[in-house]
N, C-alpha and C positions, 0 to 999 in steps of 0.2 A: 838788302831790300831796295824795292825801287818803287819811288811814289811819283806818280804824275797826276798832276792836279789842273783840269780845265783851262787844258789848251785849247790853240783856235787859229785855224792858218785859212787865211783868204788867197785867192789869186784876180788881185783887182776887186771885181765885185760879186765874183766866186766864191761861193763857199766851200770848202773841202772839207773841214771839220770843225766842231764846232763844241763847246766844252766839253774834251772828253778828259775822263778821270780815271785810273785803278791805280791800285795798288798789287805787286809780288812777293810775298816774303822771303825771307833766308831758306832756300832749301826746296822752296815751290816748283812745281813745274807747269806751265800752264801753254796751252793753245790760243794764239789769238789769230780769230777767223771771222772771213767776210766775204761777201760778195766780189767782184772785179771792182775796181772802181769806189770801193768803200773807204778808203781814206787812211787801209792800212799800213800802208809803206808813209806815208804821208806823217800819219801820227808818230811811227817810230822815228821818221828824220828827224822832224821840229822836235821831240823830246830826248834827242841826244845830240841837237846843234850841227846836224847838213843839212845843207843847203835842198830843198824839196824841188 
């Protein structure tokens, strides 16, 4: 399972994301999609610790 619970990564006085939350279960397959620029690689960095 993987739970991410209302992260939030600034760059200075930038917002890039801003509490985002889900959850995956055991055996889930799921899509996570977005616009360019929507703060997707962003949120996966900060919730598994590289550096964004």
């Amino acid at each position: 399972m993987i739970e991410i619970n209302n992260i939030s990564k600034y760059f200075g006085n930038v917002k890039a994301i801003e509490n985002v939350s889900f959850n995956v279960s055991n055996g889930e397959i799921v899509g996570y999609v977005g616009l360019n620029g929507a703060g997707k690689t962003t949120t996966i960095r900060v919730a598994v610790g590289v550096p964004p």
